[in-house]
N, C-alpha and C positions, 0 to 999 in steps of 0.2 A: 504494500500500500504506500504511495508518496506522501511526502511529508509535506502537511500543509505550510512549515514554514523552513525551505531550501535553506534561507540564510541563518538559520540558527546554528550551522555546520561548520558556518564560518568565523561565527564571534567568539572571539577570545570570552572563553564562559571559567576563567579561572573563579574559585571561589570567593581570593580576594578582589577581585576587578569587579565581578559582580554584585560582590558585597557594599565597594564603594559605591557603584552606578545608584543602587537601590537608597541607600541613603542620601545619597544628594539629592532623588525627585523624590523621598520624603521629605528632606528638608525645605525645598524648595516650595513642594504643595502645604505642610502645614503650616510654613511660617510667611509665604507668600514673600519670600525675597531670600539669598542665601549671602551670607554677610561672609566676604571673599576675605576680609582681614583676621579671617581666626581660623586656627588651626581646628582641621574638622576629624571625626573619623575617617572619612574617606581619602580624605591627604594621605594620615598616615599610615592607610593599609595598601594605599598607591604607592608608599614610598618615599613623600614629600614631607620628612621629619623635623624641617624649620618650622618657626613659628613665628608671626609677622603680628602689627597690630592692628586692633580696628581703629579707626582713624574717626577722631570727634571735633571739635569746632576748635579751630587753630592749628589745624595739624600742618601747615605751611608756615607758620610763624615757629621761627627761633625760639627753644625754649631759655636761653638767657636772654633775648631780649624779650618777649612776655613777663620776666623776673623783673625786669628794670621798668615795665611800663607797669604793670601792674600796682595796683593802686591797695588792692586786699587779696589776698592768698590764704585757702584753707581747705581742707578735707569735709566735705559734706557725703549726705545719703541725698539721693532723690525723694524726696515726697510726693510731688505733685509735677508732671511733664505741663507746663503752656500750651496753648493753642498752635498749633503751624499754622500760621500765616504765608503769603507767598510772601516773597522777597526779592532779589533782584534775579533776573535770570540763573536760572539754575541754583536756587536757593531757598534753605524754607526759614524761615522768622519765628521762631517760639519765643513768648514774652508770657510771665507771669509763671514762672517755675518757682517752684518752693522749697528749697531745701534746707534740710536738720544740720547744721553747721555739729562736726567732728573734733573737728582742732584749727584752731587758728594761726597761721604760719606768719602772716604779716596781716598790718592794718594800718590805715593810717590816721585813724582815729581811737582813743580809748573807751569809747562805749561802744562800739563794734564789737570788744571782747568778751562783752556780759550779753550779746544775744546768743539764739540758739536757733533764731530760724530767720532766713533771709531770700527773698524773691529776685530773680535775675533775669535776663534775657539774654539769646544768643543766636545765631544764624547756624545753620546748617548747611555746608554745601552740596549739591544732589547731581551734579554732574559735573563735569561728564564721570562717566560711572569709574572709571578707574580714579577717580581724585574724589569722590564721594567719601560725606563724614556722618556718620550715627548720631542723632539722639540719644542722649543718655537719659536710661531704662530707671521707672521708677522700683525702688528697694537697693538700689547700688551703691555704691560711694564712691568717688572722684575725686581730683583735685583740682580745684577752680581758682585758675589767675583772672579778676574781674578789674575794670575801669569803672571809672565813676562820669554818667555821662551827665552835660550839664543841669539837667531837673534832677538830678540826685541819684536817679535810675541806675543800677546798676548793670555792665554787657560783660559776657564770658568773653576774654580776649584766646584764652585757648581751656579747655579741658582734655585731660588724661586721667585712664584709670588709677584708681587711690591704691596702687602698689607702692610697695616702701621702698623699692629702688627709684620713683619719683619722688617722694618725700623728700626724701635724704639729699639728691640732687638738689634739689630746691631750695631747699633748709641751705646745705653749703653755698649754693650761690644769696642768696639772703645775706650768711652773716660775710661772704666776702665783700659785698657792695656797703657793707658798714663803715663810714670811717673813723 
């Protein structure tokens, strides 16, 4: 009896190739986008055992100069994600994000340090897709270099996940710009 499907004879049906394929179009259908900065299952049973970042708002800015423009520096959770607004081409605009402030790494004011919760805004950018940056996920925690825009308003100049190999970095650059 012929086989209704010839070309199955011919695909590479290794277990792990298969195993990767199948998870990426789960990934891809249940989360409706597959976020290419993180290292997945499929990578590493393909073989592709680096691990790269996901990229969030500032990921083109210098992280010592974010250090030097930055107005307030601190490890937050997400609470509450803003509305996306559009923005400028290939941009999304969240405004009214809520976040559980962690630790306070810089300020430039002394009563900054007695809050605990603070609202910010920040752009996203969405294309082109290889230079695309995430939203940061409500329950997370990050590190957020903010300016102070003129109505008081605070804007993320860049955010990275709250690992402690950014901390630390940050922290040294901090107390090296003290004079």
């Amino acid at each position: 009896m012929p086989s209704l499907l010839p070309q199955a004879q011919t695909i590479d049906a290794s277990p792990l190739r298969l195993a990767g394929c199948v998870f990426i179009a789960i990934t891809t259908i249940s989360a409706g986008t597959y976020h290419l900065g993180t290292t997945t299952l499929a990578s590493n049973l393909m073989g592709a055992h680096r691990m790269t970042e996901e990229r969030f708002t500032g990921h083109s800015l210098r992280l010592d100069a974010a250090v030097n423009d930055a107005a307030k520096i601190f490890v937050a959770r997400v609470r509450h994600v803003g509305s996306p607004d559009a923005g400028a081409p290939g941009e999304a605009y969240f405004d009214g994000t809520i976040l559980d402030v962690i630790r306070w790494l810089r300020s430039d004011a002394k009563d900054d340090l007695q809050k605990s919760q603070i609202v910010v805004a920040y752009t996203v950018q969405t294309l082109p897709p290889e230079s695309a940056e995430h939203a940061p996920e409500v329950g997370h925690s990050y590190l957020f270099l903010l300016k102070a825009r003129a109505d008081g308003s605070l804007r993320a100049i860049k955010i990275l996940p709250a690992h402690e190999k950014y901390i630390h970095l940050v922290e040294d650059m901090i107390r090296k710009k003290k004079p």
